[in-house]
C-alpha positions in Angstrom: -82.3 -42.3 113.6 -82.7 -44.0 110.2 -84.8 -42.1 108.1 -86.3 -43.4 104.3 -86.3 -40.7 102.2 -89.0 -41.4 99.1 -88.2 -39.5 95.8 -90.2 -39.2 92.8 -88.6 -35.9 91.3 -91.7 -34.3 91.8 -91.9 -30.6 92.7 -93.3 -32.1 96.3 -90.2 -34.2 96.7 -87.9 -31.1 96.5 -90.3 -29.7 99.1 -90.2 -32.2 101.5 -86.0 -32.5 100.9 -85.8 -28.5 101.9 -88.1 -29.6 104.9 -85.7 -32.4 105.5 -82.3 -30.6 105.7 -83.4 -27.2 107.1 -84.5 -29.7 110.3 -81.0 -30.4 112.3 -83.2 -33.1 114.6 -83.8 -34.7 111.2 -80.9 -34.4 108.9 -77.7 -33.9 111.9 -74.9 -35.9 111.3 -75.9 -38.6 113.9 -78.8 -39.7 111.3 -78.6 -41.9 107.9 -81.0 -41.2 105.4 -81.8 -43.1 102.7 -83.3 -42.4 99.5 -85.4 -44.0 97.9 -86.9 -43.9 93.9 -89.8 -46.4 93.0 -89.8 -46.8 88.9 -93.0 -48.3 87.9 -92.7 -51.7 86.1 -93.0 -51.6 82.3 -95.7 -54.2 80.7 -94.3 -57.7 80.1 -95.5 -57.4 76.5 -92.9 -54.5 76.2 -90.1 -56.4 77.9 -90.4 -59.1 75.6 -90.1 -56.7 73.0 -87.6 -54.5 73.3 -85.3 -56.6 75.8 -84.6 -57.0 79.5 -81.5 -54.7 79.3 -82.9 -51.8 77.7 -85.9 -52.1 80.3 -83.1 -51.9 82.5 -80.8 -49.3 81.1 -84.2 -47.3 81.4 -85.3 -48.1 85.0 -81.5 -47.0 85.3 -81.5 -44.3 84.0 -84.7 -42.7 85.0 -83.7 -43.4 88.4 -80.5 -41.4 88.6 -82.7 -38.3 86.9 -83.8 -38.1 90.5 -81.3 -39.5 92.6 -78.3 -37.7 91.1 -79.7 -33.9 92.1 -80.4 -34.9 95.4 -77.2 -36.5 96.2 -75.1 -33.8 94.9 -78.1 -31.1 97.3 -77.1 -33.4 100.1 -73.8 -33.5 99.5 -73.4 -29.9 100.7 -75.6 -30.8 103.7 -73.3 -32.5 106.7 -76.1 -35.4 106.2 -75.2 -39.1 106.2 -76.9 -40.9 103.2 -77.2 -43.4 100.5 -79.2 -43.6 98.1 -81.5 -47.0 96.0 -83.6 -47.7 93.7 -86.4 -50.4 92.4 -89.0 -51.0 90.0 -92.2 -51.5 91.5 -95.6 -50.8 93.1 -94.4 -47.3 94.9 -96.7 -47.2 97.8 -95.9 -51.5 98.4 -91.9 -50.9 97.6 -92.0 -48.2 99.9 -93.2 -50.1 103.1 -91.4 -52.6 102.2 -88.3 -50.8 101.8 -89.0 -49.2 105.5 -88.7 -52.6 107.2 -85.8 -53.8 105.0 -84.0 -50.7 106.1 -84.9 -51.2 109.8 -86.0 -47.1 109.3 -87.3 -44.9 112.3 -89.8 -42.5 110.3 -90.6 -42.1 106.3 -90.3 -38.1 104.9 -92.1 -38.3 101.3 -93.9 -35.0 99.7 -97.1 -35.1 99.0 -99.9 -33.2 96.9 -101.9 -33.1 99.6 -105.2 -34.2 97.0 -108.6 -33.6 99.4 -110.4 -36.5 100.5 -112.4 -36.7 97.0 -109.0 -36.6 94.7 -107.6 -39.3 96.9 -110.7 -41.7 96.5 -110.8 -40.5 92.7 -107.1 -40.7 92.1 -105.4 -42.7 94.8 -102.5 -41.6 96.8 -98.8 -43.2 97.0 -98.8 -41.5 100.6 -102.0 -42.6 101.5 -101.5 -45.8 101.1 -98.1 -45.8 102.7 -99.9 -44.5 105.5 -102.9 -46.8 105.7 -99.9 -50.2 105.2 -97.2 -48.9 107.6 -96.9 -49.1 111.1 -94.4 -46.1 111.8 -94.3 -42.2 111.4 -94.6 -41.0 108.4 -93.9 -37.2 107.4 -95.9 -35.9 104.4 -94.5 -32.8 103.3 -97.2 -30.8 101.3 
């Protein structure tokens, strides 16, 4: 089973990455996980401003802030994975990143916000639900 992994760095994302690998039908050695960090896009007007590569160097970096920890927790793990990243909208990058990846089921932590905080506020995993047509795990 291929299984996208998405990782904010959130308190819910460690969650839902303890969920993962204390799961042998989810994290054996037979299954690939990968791991996936959505940076939000920084305004143009900013770009323009301070440069493309700094904007990058950021996305960069930011990006390894929460892929680095969990690579070196799933490192210990007997858990096949890799790990990406990408500047984006995270609910669309996500779905999109499920087909890319050709992935079996999408683990992502969640606040679990009641149904008036998610038509207040929105939800990345709500969305992902409501635009993708596999499983998806919310770990809350």
């Amino acid at each position: 089973m291929k299984i996208l992994f998405a990782a904010d760095g959130s308190k819910y994302t460690k969650k839902a990455l303890a969920y993962l690998v204390t799961h042998a039908h989810l994290a054996g050695p037979e299954h690939q996980i990968v791991v996936l960090n959505v940076q939000g896009p920084i305004p143009p007007e900013v770009k323009r401003m301070v440069g493309a590569g700094a904007v990058k160097k950021y996305h960069d970096d930011e990006a390894d802030k929460v892929l680095k920890p969990i690579g070196r927790f799933l490192e210990r793990h007997t858990t096949q994975f890799r790990m990406k990243s990408v500047v984006g909208n995270p609910s669309q990058e996500i779905v999109k990143a499920s087909k890319t990846e050709k992935a079996n089921l999408i683990i992502m932590g969640t606040r679990g916000h009641g149904v008036v905080g998610r038509a207040l506020l929105g939800s990345v995993a709500q969305r992902v639900l409501t635009e993708c047509d596999m499983p998806v795990l919310l770990v809350k």
